[in-house]
Structure formats: C-alpha cells, structure tokens
N, C-alpha and C positions, 0 to 999 in steps of 0.2 A: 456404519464405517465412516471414519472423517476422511478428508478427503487426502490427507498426510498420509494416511496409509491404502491408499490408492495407488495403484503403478501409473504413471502420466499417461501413457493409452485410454485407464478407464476411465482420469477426469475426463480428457478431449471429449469420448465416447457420451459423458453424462452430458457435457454441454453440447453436444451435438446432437441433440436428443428435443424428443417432443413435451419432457416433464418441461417445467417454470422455471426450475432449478438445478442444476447452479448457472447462475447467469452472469452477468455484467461484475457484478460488488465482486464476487469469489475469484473471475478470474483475474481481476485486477490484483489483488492482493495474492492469488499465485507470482503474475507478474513482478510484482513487487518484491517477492520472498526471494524472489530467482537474480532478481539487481542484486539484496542483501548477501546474496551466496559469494554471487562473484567479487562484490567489496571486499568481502572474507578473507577470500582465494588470495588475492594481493596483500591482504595483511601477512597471510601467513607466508607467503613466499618473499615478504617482505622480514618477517621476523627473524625465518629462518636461515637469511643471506646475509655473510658478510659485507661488512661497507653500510649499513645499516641502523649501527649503535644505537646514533642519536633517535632515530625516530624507532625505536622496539619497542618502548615500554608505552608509549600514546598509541600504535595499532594494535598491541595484545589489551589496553582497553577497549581500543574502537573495535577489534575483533569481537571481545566478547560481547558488545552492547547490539552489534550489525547480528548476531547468535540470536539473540535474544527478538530483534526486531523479526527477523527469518520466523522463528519461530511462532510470535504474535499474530502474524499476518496469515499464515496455516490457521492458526484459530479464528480470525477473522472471517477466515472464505468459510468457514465454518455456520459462526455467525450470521455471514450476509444472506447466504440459502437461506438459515434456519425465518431472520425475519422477513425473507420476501414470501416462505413458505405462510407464516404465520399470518402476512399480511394478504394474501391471496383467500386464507380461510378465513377471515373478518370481512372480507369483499362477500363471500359467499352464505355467510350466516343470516340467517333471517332477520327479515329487516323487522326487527324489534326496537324495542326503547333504548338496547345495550350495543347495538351494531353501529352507530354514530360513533360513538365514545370510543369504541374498540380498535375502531379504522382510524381514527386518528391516534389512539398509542401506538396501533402498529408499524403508520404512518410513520408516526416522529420515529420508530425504532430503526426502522427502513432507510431511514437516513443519519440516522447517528453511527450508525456500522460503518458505512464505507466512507464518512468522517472521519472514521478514527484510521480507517483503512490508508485514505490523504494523508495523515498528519504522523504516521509513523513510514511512510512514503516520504514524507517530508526529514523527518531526523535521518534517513539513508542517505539522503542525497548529503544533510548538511556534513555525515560523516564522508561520504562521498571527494568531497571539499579535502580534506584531510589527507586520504586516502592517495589523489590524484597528487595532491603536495610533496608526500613524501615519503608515498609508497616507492616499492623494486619500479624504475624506469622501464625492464623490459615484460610487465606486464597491466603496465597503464592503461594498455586499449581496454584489458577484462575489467577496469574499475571503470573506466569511461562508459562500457557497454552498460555496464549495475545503474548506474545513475541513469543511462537511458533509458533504461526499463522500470525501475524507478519513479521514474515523470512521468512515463507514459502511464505507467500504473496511479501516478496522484490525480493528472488531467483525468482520466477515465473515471476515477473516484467521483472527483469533486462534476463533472458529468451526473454521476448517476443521484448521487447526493442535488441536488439542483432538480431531476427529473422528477424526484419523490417530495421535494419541499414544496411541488404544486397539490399533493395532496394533504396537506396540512393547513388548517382554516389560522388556529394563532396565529396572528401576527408577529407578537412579541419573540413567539420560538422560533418564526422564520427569517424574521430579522437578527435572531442571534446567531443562529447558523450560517446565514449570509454574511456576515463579518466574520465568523470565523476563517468561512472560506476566502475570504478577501485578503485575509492574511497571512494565510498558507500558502495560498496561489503566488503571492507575490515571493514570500521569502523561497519558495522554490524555486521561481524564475531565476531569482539572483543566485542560488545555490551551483542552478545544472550553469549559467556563464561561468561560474568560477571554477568550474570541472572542465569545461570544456575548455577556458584559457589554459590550466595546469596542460591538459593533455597536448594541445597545441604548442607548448611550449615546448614539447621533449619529440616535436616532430622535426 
C-alpha cells in the first residue's frame, strides 16, 4: 500500500514503529505535500472570490502545478522508504565481490530522493512567493503556513541528503550533489523572506 492511501493515523503509526522505514526522506516530503495543499487552498479561494480578476488566471496555473508538486512528493515518500529499504539490504548482503558496488548505487540512490524531495520543496515555496503576492488577503496565514512547511520539509531534505553523501566514496558525484544543494538552499532562503515580507505586509 503507498503511503497516499494510508489514513495519517497509519503513516504516524509506521514511523512510530521499530521497522527502518518510513523514516526522515518520507516524512519530509509528506511535510511538503501538506505546504503544497495549503498553497492550493489560497489559490482556489482566491480564484473563486471576487476582486480577484487580475491575478485568476496565474493561481489556476500556480494551482495546477502546487496539484501536481502535492502529488510528486506522495510519490517521493514512496520512493525514499523504498531506497533506504533497498539500501539497508545491500548493507546486509554478503560481503561478496558485488556488495561494494551495490552499497554505493544504493548509496547515491538514498540520496538523490530526498534531493529531488528539496527541489520540488523548492518550486512550492517559489510558487509560495506568488501566492503570498497576490492571493485572497484573508487567507495568507494558510499560504504563509505552506511555505512553512515547505522549508522545513526542504532543510530536513537537504539534512538527510548530506547524512547519506557520507556513504558515497565518488568524489566527483558528492561534489555534484553538494552544489546542488548549495543552490537549492540558497534560492529557498530568498523564497520563504519574500513570503514572509508579502505576509507581513497585510498585517
């Protein structure tokens, strides 16, 4: 069962749990999924309020694309169990000729997930931006809240991403990785200020 058709009781209940998984990667990108929701919420109650004209047609896109992020990142926590599962049984495979090589693909896979987990954490927030600009005034706090969760969901990413790029001997692919994140990191920083200035501004 994925974890999308799960009632939230039984994720809690799995990460509360003494399995591996779902851990850190999955619940981040629940987190995440849960920002995108609320981005949404403001589009549409921004769509469907008068006074509104000008900005309808740029949040029924931002609506659809925050649809589609929500949904990504449900696949994600998917993904991040599956490779922390897959990387737990390369840990435990006989140490053969082929258990080097295996730990390090599953290694680098362990860490490209909740990469990707960051970086569409990252395009919520930049819709975020948007959203906060010139969404319905009286429901800016639920877009403010989205990008909160949002960040927390990218920092906690780019976390775990970082804790698995010490099991990777490449240099060259931990060095690319690490630029990526250097650059995620940053343009989210400047994202959630410019949410949080919008929001500040309609206080």
């Amino acid at each position: 069962m994925t974890f999308a058709n799960q009632t939230i009781n039984e994720f809690l209940g799995n990460v509360a749990a003494s399995a591996v998984t779902p851990s850190g990667g999955a619940v981040a990108a629940i987190g995440g999924a849960s920002g995108a929701a609320l981005c949404e919420m403001v589009c549409i109650h921004t769509i469907e309020k008068d006074g509104y004209t000008d900005a309808q047609t740029e949040l029924t896109g931002i609506r659809d694309e925050l649809g589609n992020h929500r949904n990504r990142l449900l696949e994600l926590a998917d993904e991040d169990s599956m490779a922390v599962d897959e990387l737990q049984t390369a840990f435990e495979t006989s140490n053969n000729g082929d258990r080097t090589d295996l730990i390090q693909e599953k290694s680098r896979q362990a860490a490209e997930v909740p990469l990707e987990i960051a970086e569409t954490c990252l395009d919520i927030l930049k819709h975020a931006r948007v959203v906060t600009a010139n969404g319905n005034r009286n429901a800016l706090a639920d877009a403010g809240t989205g990008a909160f969760l949002a960040h927390s969901a990218h920092q906690a990413s780019i976390f775990t991403v970082q804790s698995n790029l010490a099991l990777i001997e490449d240099t060259t692919i931990v060095t690319e990785i690490e630029e990526r994140l250097t650059e995620v990191d940053g343009d989210a920083a400047k994202a959630l200020k410019q949410v949080k200035m919008n929001v500040e501004e309609t206080v």
